[in-house]
N, C-alpha and C positions, 0 to 999 in steps of 0.2 A: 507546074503545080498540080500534085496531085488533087483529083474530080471531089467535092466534098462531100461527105455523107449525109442521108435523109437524117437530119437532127429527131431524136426524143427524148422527152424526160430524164435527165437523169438524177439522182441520190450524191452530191458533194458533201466528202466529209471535208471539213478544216479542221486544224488545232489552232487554237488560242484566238479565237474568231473576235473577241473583246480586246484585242490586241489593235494598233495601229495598222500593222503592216496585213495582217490577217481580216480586219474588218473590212477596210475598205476593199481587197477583192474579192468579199464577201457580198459585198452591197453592186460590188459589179455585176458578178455573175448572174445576180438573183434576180438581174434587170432584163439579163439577155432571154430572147422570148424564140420560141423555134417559127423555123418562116419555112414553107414548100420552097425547095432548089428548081423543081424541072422547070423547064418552058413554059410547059401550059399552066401550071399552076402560081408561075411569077407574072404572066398575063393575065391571070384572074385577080391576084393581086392586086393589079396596076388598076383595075375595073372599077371593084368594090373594096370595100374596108372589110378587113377579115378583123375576127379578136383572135390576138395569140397568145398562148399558153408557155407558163415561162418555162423555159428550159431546162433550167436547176433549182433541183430542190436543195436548200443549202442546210448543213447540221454541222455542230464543232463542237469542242471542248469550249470552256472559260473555265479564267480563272475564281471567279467571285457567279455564282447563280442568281441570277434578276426572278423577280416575281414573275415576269411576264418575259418570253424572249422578245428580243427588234424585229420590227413587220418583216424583213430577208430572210430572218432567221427562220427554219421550221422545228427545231430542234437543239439543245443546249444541253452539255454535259457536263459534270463540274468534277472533279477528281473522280473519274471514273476507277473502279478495278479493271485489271488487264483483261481480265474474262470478259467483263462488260463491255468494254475497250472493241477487244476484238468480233466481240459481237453486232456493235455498232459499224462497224467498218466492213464486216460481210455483209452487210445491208446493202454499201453505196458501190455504187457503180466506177467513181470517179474518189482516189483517197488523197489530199494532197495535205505533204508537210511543209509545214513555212520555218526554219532554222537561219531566217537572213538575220534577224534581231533578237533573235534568243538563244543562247548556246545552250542554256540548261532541256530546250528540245531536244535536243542530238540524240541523248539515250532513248529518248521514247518512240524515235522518229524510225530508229535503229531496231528498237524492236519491231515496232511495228510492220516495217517494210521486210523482217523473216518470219515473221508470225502469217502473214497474209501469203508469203512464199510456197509454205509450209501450207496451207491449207487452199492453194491452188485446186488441184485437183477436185474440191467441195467446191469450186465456181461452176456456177450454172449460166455467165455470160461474161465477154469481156473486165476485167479492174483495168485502171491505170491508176498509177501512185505518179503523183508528180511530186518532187522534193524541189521547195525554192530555197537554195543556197546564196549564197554571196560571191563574189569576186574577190572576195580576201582571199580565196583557196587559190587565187592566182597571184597575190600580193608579192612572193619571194621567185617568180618565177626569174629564170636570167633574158634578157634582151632577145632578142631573133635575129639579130644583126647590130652589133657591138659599133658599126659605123652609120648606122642609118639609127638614130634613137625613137626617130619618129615613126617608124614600123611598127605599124599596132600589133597586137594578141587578137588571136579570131577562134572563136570556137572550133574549128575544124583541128586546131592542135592543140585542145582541150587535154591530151594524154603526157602534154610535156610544163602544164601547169604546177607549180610547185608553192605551196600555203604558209602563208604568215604561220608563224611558231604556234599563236594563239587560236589556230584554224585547224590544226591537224583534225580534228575528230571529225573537223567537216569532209574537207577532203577524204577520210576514211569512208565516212558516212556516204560521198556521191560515187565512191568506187563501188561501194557493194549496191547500191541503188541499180547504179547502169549492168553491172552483171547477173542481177535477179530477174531483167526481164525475159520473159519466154511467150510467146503465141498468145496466151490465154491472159497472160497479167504482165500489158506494159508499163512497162517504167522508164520516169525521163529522173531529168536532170537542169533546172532552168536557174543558173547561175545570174542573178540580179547585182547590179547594179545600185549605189547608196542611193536609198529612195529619199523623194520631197513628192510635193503638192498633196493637197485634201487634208492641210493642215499640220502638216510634215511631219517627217520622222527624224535622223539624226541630223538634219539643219534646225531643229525645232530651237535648239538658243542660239542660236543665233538670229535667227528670227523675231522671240522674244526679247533676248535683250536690245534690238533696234526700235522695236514695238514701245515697248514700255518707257524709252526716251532716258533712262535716268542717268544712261553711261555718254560721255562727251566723244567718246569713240568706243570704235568696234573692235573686238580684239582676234586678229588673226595669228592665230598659236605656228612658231616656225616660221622660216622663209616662207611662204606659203604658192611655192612654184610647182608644189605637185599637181599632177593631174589629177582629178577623183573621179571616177567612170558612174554615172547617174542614170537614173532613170524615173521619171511618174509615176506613182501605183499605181495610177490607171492602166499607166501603159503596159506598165508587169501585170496588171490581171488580165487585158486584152489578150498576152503572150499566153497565159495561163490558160484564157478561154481558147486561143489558137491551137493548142499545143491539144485539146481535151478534143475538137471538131477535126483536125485536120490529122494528127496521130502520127506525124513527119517521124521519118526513118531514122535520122538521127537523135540519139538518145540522149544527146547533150547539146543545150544550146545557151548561148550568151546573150542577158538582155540588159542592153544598155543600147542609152538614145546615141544620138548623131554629134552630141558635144564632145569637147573633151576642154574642158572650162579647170582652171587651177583652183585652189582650195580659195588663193586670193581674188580671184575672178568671184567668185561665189560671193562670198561674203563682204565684198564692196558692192555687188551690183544687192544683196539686201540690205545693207547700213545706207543704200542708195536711196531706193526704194520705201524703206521703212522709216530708216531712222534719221543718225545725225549726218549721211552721208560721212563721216570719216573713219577711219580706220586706223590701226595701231598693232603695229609685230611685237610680239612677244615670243620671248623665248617656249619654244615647245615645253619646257618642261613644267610651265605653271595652268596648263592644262588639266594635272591633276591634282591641282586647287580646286576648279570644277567642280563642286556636289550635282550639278544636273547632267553631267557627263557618266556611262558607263564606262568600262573599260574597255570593252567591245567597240564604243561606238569611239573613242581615243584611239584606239588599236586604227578602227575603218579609215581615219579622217588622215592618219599618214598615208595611205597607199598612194603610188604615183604608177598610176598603168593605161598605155594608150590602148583604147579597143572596139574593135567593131562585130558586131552581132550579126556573122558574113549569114547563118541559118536560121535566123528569125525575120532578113531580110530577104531571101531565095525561096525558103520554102512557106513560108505563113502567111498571112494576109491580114497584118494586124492596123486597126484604123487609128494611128498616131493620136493621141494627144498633145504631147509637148516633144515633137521629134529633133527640135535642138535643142533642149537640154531649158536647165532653169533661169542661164544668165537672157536666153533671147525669148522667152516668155513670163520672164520675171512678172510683171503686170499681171498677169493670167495666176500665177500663182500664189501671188498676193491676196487676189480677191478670194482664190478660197481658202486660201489659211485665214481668212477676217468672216467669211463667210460660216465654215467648218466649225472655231472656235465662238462662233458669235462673240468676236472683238468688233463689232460697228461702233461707230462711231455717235455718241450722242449731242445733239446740235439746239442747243437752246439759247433762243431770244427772250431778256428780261428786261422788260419796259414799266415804266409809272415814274410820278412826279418827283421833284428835286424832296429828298429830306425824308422820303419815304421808307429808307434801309434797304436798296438795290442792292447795294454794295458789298454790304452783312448778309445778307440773304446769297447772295451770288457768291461768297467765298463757301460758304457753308454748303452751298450744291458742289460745289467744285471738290471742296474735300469730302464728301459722302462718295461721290463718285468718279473721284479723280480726273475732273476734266482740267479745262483751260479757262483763266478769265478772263476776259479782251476787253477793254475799254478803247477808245475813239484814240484819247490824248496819248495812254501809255504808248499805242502802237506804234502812234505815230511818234512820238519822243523816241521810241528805241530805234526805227528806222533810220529817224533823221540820224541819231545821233550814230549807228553805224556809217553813214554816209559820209559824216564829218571827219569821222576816221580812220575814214579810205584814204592813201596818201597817193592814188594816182586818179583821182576826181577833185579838181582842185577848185573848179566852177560848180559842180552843182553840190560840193565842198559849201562854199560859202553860202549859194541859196541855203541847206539844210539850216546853217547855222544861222541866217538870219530868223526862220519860220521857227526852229531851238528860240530863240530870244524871244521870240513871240508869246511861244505857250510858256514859258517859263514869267514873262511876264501877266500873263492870266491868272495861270497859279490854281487852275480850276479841272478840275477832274474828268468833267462829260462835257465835252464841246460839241454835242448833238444841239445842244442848245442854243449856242453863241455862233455854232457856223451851219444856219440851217441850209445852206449849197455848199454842201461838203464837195473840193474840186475831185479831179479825176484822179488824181496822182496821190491823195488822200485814201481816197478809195482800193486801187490798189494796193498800197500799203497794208491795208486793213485785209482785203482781200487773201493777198499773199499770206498774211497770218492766220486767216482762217482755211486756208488751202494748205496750211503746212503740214508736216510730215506728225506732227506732235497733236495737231487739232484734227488730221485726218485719220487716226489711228484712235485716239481718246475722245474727241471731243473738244467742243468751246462752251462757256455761256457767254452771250454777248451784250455787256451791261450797259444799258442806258440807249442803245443804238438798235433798227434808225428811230428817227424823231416822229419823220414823217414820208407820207406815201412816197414823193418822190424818192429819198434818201434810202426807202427799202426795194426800191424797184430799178434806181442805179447801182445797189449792193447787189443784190440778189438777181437777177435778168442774165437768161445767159449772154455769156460773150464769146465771139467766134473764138476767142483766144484762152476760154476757159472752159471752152464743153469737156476735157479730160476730166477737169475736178468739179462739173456741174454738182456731182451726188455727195459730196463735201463740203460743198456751199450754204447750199442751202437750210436753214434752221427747219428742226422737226418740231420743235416743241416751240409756243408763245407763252409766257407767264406776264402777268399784269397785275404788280402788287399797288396798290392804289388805296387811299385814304384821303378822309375829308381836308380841306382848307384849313378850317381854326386844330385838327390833330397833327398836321402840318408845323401850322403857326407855334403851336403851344410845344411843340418836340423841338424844334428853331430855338425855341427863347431859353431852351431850360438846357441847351446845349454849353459846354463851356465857350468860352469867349474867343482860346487860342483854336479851337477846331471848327466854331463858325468862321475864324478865319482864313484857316485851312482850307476848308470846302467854299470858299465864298459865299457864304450864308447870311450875309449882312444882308438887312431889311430893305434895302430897295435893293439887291441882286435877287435875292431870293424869291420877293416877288415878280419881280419881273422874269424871273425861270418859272414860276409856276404860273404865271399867266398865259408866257408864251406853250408851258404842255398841255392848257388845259384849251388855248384857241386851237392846236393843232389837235388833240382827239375830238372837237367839233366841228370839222371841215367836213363837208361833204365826201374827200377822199382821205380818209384818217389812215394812219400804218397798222391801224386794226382792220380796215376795209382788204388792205391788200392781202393779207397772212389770210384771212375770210375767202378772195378771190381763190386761195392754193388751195382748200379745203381745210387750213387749218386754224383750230375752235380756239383762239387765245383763253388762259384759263385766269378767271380773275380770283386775283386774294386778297386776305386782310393783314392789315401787319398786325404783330403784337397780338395773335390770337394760340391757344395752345394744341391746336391742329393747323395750323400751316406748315409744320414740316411733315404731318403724316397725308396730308392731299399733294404735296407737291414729291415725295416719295412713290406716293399712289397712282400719280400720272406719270412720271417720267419712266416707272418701272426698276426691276432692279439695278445693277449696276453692270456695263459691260465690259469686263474686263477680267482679268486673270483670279482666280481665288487664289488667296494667301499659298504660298508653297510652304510644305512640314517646316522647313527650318523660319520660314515667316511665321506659321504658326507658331512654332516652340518659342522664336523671341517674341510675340503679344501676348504670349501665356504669363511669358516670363515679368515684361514689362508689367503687367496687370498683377502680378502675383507681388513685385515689387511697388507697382505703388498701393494695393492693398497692404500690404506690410509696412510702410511708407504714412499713409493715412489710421492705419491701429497702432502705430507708434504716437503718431499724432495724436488719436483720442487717448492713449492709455497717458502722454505727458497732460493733456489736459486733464485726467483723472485723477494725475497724478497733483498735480497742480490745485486742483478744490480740494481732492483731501488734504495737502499741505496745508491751502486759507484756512478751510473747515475747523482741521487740528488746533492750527493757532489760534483760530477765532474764538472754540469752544476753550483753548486754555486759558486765550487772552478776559473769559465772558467767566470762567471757574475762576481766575484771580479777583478779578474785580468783586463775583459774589465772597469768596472765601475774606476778602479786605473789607465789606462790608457786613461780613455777618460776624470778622471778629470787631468791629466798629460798633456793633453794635450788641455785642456783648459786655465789652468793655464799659460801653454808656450804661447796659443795665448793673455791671459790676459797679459801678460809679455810683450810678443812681441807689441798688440796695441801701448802699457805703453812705451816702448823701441821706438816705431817708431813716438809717437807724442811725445816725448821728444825730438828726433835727429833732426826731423823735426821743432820743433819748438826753440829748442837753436844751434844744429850744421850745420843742413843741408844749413841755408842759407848764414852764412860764409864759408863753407866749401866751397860749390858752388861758391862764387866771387871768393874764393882764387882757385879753380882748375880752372877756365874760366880765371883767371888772371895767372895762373901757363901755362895754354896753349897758350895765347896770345903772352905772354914776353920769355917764351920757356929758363928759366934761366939754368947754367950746374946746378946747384945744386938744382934739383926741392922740393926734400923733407925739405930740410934746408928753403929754397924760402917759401915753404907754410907753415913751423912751424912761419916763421917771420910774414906771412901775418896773420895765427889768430891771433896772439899775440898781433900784430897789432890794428887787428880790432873787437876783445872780444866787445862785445858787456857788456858784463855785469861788468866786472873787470873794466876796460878803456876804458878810450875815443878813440875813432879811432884814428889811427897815419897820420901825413901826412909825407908827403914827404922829408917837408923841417926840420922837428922836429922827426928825427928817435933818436936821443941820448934820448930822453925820455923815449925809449919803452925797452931799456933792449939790445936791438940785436944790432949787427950790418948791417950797411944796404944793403940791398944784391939787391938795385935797378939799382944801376951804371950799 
């Protein structure tokens, strides 16, 4: 191994340093700190604590410019011009192009690596250009022995490498790379491996869709017996860093870890790991159904190439991260894709009295933040009842199904209450659901459980046989929605009859559930004292208040988990835009609907007026009609006879003036006189 050099400062450019593959060896390098090599100064070392001074100064392009660059970063460039370009790059000491995940580099990676060529001669102390490539440029290469298939590819016959169809520019690209270098300006060639970990790269769905739980298998695209040759980005930027300190003679080297793991080895040991442990082959070609797939990285995930990196292991001294590969560190690389991502996992306990809206409340966290709801009985009902039908357990078959007959005879929801020594095997149960793959990834709320200190201290306590999933156990968050006795009582009474008897809500159950939560949060050791014990604050609330969903928003924080992706986006756009349009059809039929009453009311209210005002024209037509008829034939006999009725003051007035019209009809007969009453019919009532 060549003797390594007194490390100083140097100027690292990257391209596309906001990229995956580009950031995080960004974030590596920026960590590495220079250390004194000789003797005496690694014995001074050993002595006293020295401060070191980092190594690399790190500068890149991005795609999108941040107000501020990332604490690694010293410098960010955002679609530079080539002038600028090239002006920034005679700056650094150290130029590297990253082309493993972006083909649309290749042009610029191209120019730049003769642009820098080309103005050699202006270097005033070492370049090196390192270009990370891919092993696709090895993807169409032919065997090395047509009878031994298991003969790997090693860098050392890097010049008999032949590139997937879709990789020519690369290959062109690491051809003139390796023959630009001279004295003054080296140039390598660090041919990578499909990278994972720190959050991953073209494993990333697969990853997610195990994560996110909603697919009942894993879809592995193709037979999926190809080999796919891997590596870390850690472990590629260690190479990176190796490659910049040590400056090994060969100008091409291959970096991939110690696996050689199949496409299907991969993605069962993550659908293991993550998700529903199951898997499912599909034909390769629905693949490119895919929208989170490039074409590039469909292109990568075929290659079937066995290979060992025989000159990153001879000449470099790289400190492995994951040097068998992702299937035998899987665990390791889990935690930082949940780490990387901040997908942790949210873990809350929700406790308080029967009838209080646990229940309501706990589903409504659960969809804000897509967790899990676990209750006591459901867990246990679903275990049992997969037990039942298991058809090679035929004994503890029939136990499940007697304790099945049990709670079904209950009929009651939270048996925190009914079974306050929840047994072991109960527990477990419970356990195992809250250590699952789905509650360890997302989250649980865990409604109505424990009761009591004991029941949270045999939940919760490690056990020699769960310290793996101790940090998945245990609840982070206590909530304790709690109300009085008689707003208990009176929310009971006004319940319908068929869902008090759903819940068990009838008056002596109900009390006697709320007697038994309110003797147990007064014990001396209440399951608040314990969660108290861990340092954690249970947070009390009220129900039925119009800020209980914004404190309990407030404490639990936002939500961890994936943001909508564009096509999740565009359909809640859509959906929203559709039931907006959905809801203004609604009002506009409703508008439409009063104007209709309205219309008819106001025609039904114009007929009625227009019938009564000719009602009552008609009467005045009548009435005129009625009063120049009285007045012209009755009124003026009528009038002598009551002026003559009052004058004469006869007993019999009404008799008196029937004689007097009779009398004086104007139109039937002639007036009567006085002395000629036998003519008129009456007798005469003047005497």
């Amino acid at each position: 191994m060549p003797h390594k050099r007194r490390a100083t400062s140097k100027r690292v450019f990257i391209n596309n340093i906001d990229s995956y593959s580009s950031r995080n060896i960004a974030k590596f390098l920026s960590k590495v700190v220079l250390r004194a090599m000789d003797e005496e100064e690694e014995q001074e070392e050993e002595e006293e604590e020295v401060h070191h001074n980092h190594a690399f100064q790190m500068v890149g392009t991005v795609s999108n410019l941040s107000d501020e660059p990332p604490p690694h970063i010293l410098e960010e460039y955002c679609h530079p011009r080539k002038e600028e370009l090239l002006s920034n790059l005679m700056e650094c000491q150290v130029i590297i192009y990253n082309i493993s995940q972006d083909a649309d580099q290749v042009e610029e990676a191209s120019w730049a690596v003769k642009a820098l060529h080309d103005q050699k001669e202006h270097f005033t102390s070492l370049k090196i250009f390192i270009l990370i490539s891919t092993v696709m440029t090895w993807a169409a290469s032919i065997p090395l022995d047509p009878e031994d298939p298991e003969l790997p590819f090693t860098d050392e016959i890097f010049y008999c490498r032949r590139a997937h169809p879709n990789f020519k520019k690369h290959i062109d690209l690491e051809k003139i790379v390796v023959k630009a270098g001279k004295s003054i300006f080296s140039t390598y060639v660090v041919a990578s491996g499909l990278q994972y970990g720190m959050g991953e790269g073209i494993f990333h769905f697969f990853f997610k869709e195990s994560w996110l739980g909603e697919a009942s298998e894993i879809s592995i695209y193709g037979h999926g017996k190809n080999i796919i040759p891997t590596i870390h980005v850690t472990d590629l930027a260690s190479v990176v860093q190796n490659v910049i300190e040590y400056q090994p003679r060969p100008y091409y080297l291959l970096a991939v870890d110690l696996s050689h793991n199949t496409l299907e080895q991969l993605v069962k040991v993550i659908a293991t790991a993550l998700g529903p442990a199951k898997t499912v082959n599909r034909p390769f070609e629905d693949i490119y159904l895919n929208q989170e797939l490039t074409v590039m990285e469909i292109d990568s995930l075929q290659v079937n190439l066995r290979m060992e990196a025989v000159n990153v292991e001879n000449l470099l001294s790289v400190y492995w991260h994951c040097e068998g590969g992702l299937v035998e560190n899987v665990d390791l690389v889990v935690e930082e894709y949940r780490l990387s991502r901040g997908l942790l996992p949210l873990r809350v306990c929700l406790l308080g009295p029967p009838a209080v809206g646990k229940t309501t409340l706990s589903l409504q966290i659960c969809k804000h933040y897509k967790l899990h709801h676990i209750t006591v009985r459901d867990t246990i009902y679903k275990a049992m009842a997969e037990l039942v039908s298991h058809p090679d357990a035929e004994e503890v078959a029939a136990e499940a199904q007697e304790l099945l007959n049990s709670l079904n005879e209950d009929g009651v929801p939270y048996l925190s209450f009914y079974l306050p020594d929840v047994s072991e095997e109960q527990l477990k149960m419970l356990r195992d659901k809250m250590t699952s793959n789905q509650c360890k990834n997302q989250g649980y709320v865990l409604d109505a459980f424990p009761s009591t200190y004991k029941q949270a201290e045999d939940l919760f306590e490690d056990d020699p046989g769960l310290t793996w999933s101790s940090l998945f156990l245990a609840a982070e968050f206590v909530l304790v929605l709690d109300a009085t006795d008689s707003f208990l009582t009176d929310r009971v009474i006004n319940l319908p009859e068929e869902t008090v008897q759903d819940l068990g809500y009838e008056p002596e159950k109900f009390l006697s559930r709320l007697a038994i939560y309110r003797d147990n949060t007064q014990e001396e050791k209440s399951v608040l004292n314990y969660f108290e014990e861990l340092d954690i604050s249970p947070v009390l609330l009220e129900p039925a208040t119009s800020l209980l969903m914004h404190k309990i928003f407030t404490t639990l924080g936002p939500p961890r988990t994936y943001s909508p992706s564009p096509q999740e986006v565009e359909e809640e756009n859509r959906r929203i835009a559709e039931e907006r349009m959905k809801k203004e059809a609604e009002e506009r039929a409703v508008e439409e609907r009063k104007e209709e009453e309205e219309t008819r009311s106001r025609a039904a209210r114009w007929e009625e007026w227009a019938s009564r005002m000719l009602e009552e024209l008609h009467l005045d037509i009548l009435t005129k009609q009625m009063r120049s008829y009285l007045m012209k034939n009755v009124m003026p006999t009528l009038g002598k006879g009551l002026i003559e009725c009052c004058r004469i003051q006869p007993a019999e007035p009404l008799d008196f003036l029937a004689e007097f019209l009779f009398r004086n009809n104007p139109h039937d007969h002639p007036p009567c006189s006085e002395d000629s009453s036998e003519n008129c019919g009456f007798p005469a009532l003047f005497d």
